[in-house]
N, C-alpha and C positions, 0 to 999 in steps of 0.2 A: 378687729375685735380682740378683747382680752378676757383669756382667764384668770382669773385671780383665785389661787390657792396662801393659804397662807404662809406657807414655805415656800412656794416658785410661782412668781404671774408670769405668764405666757403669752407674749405675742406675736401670730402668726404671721409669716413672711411671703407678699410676691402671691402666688398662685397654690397653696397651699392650702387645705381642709384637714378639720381636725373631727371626727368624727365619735358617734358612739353609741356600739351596738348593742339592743338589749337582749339581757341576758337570757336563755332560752332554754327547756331543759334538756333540748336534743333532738327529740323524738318530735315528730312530726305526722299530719293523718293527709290524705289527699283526701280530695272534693266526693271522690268514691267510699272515705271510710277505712283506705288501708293503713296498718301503720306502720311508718318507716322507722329503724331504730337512728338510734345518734351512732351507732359502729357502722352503718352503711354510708358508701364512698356515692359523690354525686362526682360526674366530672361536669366543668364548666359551672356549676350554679352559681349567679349573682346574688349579690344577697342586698338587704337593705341596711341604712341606719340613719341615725339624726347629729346634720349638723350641729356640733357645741362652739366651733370656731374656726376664722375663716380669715385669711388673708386680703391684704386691700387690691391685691389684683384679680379676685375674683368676684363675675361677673355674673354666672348660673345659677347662684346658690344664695340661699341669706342662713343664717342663723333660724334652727328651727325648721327646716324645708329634710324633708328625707329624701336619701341621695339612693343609686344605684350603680354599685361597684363589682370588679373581681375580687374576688378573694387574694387572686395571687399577684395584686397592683397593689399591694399595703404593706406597712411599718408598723407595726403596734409600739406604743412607748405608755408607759405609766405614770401617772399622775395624781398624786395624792392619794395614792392605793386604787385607784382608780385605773384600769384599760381602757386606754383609746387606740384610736388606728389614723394614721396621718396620709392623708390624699395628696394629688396634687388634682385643680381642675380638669384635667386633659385624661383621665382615670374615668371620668363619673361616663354613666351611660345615662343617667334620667334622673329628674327631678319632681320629685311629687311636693307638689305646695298645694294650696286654695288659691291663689294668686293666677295661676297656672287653667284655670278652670275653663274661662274664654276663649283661652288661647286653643286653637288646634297644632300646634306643634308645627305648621307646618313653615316653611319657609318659602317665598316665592321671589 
């Protein structure tokens, strides 16, 4: 897949995702109502984001599917004033598509 910016098109190599996260303003409530500030430390949380582009070696993911990562398995790079964050496949922990819906995940 290629991004095309007008200054640099980009295409991904091998097993590589190119993702990107929306932006958030921090602060977050749990399912109880509490609220967490954006200066409070999580250890371990995964976080989500949506594929923009994807290498021809990968196989889990399409364009468009949101992926589930560590935080500290990433490269952020900029692009056209734009952050993204560069994966490789072997990073992702889960894939949420509609495609996915049949499937039980399971493998036998």
């Amino acid at each position: 897949m290629v991004i095309s910016d007008e200054k640099l098109p980009i295409k991904m190599l091998a097993d590589r995702l190119l993702v990107h996260m929306p932006d958030k303003d921090g602060e977050r409530r749990t399912m109880a109502g509490i609220l967490i500030p954006a200066t409070a430390q999580m250890s371990k949380r995964l976080v989500w984001a949506e594929v923009v582009a994807l290498g021809q070696n990968v196989r889990s993911a399409e364009v468009g599917d949101r992926v589930l990562f560590s935080p500290e398995d990433r490269y952020e790079v900029e692009v056209g004033g734009k952050d993204f964050i560069m994966l490789r496949e072997r990073d992702l922990h889960a894939v949420a598509a509609s495609r996915n819906e049949s499937s039980t995940g399971l493998y036998l």
